[in-house]
Each structure stands twice: as C-alpha cells, then as structure tokens.
ZAMARGU-4260 file (C-alpha; in steps of 0.2 Angstrom, whole numbers, plus 5000, padded with zeros to 4 digits):
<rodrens>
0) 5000/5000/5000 | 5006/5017/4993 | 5005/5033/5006 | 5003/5048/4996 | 5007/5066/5006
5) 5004/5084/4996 | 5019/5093/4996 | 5012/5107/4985 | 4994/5111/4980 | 4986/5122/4967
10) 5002/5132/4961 | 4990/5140/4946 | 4998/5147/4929 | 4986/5161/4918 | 4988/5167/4901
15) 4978/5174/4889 | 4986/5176/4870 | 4992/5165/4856 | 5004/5150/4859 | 5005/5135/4850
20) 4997/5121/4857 | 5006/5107/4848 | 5024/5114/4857 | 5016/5116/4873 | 5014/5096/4876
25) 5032/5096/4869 | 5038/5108/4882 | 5030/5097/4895 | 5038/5082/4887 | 5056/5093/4884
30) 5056/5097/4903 | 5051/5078/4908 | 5063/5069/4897 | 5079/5081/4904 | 5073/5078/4924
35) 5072/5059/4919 | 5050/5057/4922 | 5037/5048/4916 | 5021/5049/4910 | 5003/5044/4914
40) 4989/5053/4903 | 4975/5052/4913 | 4962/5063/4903 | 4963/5070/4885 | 4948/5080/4882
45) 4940/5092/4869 | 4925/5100/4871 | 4920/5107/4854 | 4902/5118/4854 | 4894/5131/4838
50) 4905/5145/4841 | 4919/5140/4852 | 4930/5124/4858 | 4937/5119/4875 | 4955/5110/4878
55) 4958/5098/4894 | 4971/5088/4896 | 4978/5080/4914 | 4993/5072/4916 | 5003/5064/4929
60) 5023/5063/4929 | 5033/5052/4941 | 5050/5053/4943 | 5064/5042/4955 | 5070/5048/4971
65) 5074/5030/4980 | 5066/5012/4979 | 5053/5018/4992 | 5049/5035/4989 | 5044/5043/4970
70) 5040/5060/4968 | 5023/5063/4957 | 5018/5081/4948 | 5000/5083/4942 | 4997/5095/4928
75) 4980/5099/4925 | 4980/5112/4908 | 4964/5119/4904 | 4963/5129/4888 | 4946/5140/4883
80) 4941/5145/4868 | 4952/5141/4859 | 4953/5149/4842 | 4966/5152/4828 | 4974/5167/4826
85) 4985/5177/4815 | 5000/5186/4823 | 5017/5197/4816 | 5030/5188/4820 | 5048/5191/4813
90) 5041/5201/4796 | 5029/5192/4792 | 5012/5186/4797 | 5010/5168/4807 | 4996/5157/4812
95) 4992/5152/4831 | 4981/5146/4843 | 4974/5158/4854 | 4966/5152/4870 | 4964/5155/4889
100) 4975/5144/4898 | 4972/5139/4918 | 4986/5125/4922 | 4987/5120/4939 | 5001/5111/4946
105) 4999/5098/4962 | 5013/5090/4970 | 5014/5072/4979 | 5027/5062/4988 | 5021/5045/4987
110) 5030/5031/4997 | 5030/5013/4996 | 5035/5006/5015 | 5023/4990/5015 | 5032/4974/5019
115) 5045/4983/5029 | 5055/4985/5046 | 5050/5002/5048 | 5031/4999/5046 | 5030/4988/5063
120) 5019/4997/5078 | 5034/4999/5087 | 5043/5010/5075 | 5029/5020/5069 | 5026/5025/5088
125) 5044/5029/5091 | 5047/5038/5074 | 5029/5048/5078 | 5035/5052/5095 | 5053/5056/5091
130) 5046/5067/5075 | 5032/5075/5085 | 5044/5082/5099 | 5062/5079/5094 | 5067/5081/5075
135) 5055/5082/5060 | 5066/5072/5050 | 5058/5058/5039 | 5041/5069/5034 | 5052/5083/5027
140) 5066/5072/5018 | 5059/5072/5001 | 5051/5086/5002 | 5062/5099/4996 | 5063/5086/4978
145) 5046/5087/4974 | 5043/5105/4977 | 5059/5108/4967 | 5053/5099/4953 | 5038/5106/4954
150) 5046/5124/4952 | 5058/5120/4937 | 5043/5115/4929 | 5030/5128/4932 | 5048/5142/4926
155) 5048/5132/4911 | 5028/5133/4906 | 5030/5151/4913 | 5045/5154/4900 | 5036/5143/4887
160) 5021/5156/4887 | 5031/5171/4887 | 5040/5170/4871 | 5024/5172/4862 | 5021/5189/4869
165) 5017/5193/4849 | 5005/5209/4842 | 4989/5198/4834 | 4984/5204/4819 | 4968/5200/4820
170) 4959/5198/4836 | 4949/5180/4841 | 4931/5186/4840 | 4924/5185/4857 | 4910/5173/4860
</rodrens>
C-alpha cells in the first residue's frame, strides 16, 4: 500500500494570448525527458460547441527519488476558447492558437513502506514520538525534491508562454 502526502497544492499558471498548442505538450515532454519522468495521461479531452472549443488535458509525471519514495507532479492544463489566430512575427504574418489557459500544478510524495521493518507498531510510535517532539526528519526528507521539481517545471511553462508575447493581427472574435 502506497501513502501519498501533498507537498504542494494548486500552484496555478494564467495566460491569455496566442501559443502553439502542439509545442506546449512538447515543452511538457522537453522538461520531463531532461529531469528523467514519466508519464501517465490520465484525461485527454475536447469539448467542441457552435461557436467556440474547449481544451483539457491532465497528466501525471513520476520521477525516482529511492526504491521507496517517488515524487509525482499533476498538471492539469485547461485551455478555453480556443481559436486560431494570426499574429506578426519576425516580418511576416504567422498562424496560432489563441486560448485561455488555467494549468494548475499539484505535487505528491508517494512512498511505498509495506512489507518493511519500519512499518511495525513499534517503530511508527517511536518515529511519531521522536518526529512530533524531537526532530521532523523523515516527513520533510523528500520534500524539498518534489517541490523543486515542481518549480523547474512551472519556470519552464511560465518561459514557454512568454515567448509568444506577439501583436495579433487579427483579434479571436469573442463569443
């Protein structure tokens, strides 16, 4: 059995303007690739009305800390209306998406201690009792990994979205 504590919940990233969606999944996969994660896809949805179309995508990445103890990043992108656009960019005139985006970003530590020394009564009171009063050792050792992490990738989105900081030509038609 798998314990999971929340090391950082609900670290929310806006913007409004045109991107490329295609190279923002890239980005996600870039930054996951170089900090060694993996994936789980846990919803891909499109919701596509008359006059305008929603984007949400939820994702889980879990990386390696020890044989006991993964750290797990939750991105949950929602893009809304999203609509194509044309912008200026280097001289000459490019097409986008344009969208709303709300990403949230929740981080886990999830540990895997069934089956070992350390999970007999006597040592989970002693450990409780030393952690409680004395030192706050084993609850915090991972932490600073997770939330990290979870940083490097929320700079990266955050530098993603900014280099699109083009003039649109032609604004999306508001809805």
């Amino acid at each position: 059995m798998s314990e999971k504590k929340i090391v950082v919940e609900n670290r929310k990233l806006l913007y409004e303007g045109p991107f490329e969606i295609a190279q923002f999944f890239a980005a996600v996969e870039g930054w996951m690739e170089q900090k060694g994660y993996e994936k789980e896809v846990k919803m891909k949805r499109q919701y596509v009305e008359e006059k305008r179309k929603n984007f949400e995508w939820v994702v889980e990445l879990f990386g390696h800390i020890t044989e006991y103890a993964s750290p797990v990043i939750r991105v949950r992108a929602l893009f809304q209306d999203l609509s194509e656009v044309s912008v200026r960019a280097e001289k000459r005139i490019k097409k986008l998406d344009w969208a709303r985006a709300l990403i949230v970003f929740d981080g886990f530590l999830e540990t895997t201690l069934a089956h070992r020394w350390s999970q007999r009564p006597w040592f989970i009171f002693s450990r409780a009792v030393f952690e409680r009063y004395i030192y706050k050792f084993q609850e915090r050792k991972f932490d600073d990994v997770v939330a990290d992490d979870l940083e490097s990738l929320y700079l990266a989105l955050k530098d993603f979205f900014n280099r699109y900081a083009f003039e649109p030509v032609q604004k999306p038609k508001k809805h």
